[in-house]
Phi, psi and omega in degrees: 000161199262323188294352198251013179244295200296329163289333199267309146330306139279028158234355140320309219269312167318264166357310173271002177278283183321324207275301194321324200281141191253128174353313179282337179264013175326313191267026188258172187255176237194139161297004182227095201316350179257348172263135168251145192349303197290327179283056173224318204279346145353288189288283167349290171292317154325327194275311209266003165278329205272267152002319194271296190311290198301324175297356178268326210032051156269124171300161224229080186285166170315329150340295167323253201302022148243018187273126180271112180295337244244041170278152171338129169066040185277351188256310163327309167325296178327306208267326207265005180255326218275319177280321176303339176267325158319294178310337169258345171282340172299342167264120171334327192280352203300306191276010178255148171067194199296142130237131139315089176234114189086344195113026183204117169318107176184150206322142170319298212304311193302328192298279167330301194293310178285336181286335192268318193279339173294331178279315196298335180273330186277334171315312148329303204285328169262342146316279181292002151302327213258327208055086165223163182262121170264121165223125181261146184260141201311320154332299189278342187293335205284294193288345161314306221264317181289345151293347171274312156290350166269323170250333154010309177270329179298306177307320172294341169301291167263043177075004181248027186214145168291163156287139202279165165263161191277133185214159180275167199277014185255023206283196167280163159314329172268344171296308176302332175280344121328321195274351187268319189311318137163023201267183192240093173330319192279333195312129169260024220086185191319158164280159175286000000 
């Protein structure tokens, strides 16, 4: 299934993000102005437990996501949830009916689709933090950018998208998928 490739890719791509960050930059800002390196990396790891939990299809409570992942060996953690949510979306049936996520019902495929496209912007996002290089691959930039434009007013609604930012109109799909989320393509860090 192409969505189980596109999922297979970002959280490789996360993954090799995650293994970079080193202990002293914990405390640097982040393109997502209320996380500094350790909560973004934080959050990484909450996206690839979520990810594990749904492809199992056990629900994925609200809990999770106040949990501090980031105890000893938080990088290791990364690779060992992140090939286990690969090995359970690797079963077909992983993508038929329903997950429970938050209290709330809704298709694997959709399910998949928001968790794989949340490691590629926060992957992004702890790239540049990190002075690391990120390159999304045009398969996930595509489906980034088209889940970011189909929920975009929604997402902003709760708080989890910015007001987008303005870009020129050639730019590639994942810089326009960054720009809807509200992030800036260009961001280098903090202003001075």
């Amino acid at each position: 299934m192409q969505l189980n490739a596109l999922l297979n890719k970002s959280i490789s791509k996360a993954a090799a993000v995650v293994r970079g960050v080193e202990p002293d930059q914990f405390h640097a800002p982040t393109p997502c102005a209320e996380w500094d390196v350790q909560t973004l990396t934080n959050h990484l790891l909450q996206v690839t437990s979520a990810l594990h939990l749904a492809g199992r299809r056990q629900p994925v409570p609200d809990q999770l996501w106040g949990r501090d992942l980031m105890t000893e060996g938080w990088a290791d953690r990364f690779d060992d949830e992140g090939r286990a949510a690969a090995a359970a979306w690797a079963q077909p049936s992983a993508w038929d009916g329903m997950v429970s996520m938050g209290g709330a019902e809704m298709p694997a495929p959709m399910i998949a689709t928001m968790l794989a496209t949340d490691l590629a912007i926060h992957g992004w996002d702890l790239a540049r933090a990190t002075g690391q290089d990120y390159h999304c691959d045009d398969d996930v930039a595509e489906a980034t950018c088209r889940f970011i434009t189909d929920m975009g007013d929604q997402g902003r609604q709760m708080g989890i998208y910015a007001t987008p930012v303005t870009v020129a109109g050639n730019v590639a799909a994942f810089e326009r998928a960054l720009a809807l989320s509200g992030r800036d393509p260009r961001w280098a860090g903090p202003p001075a």
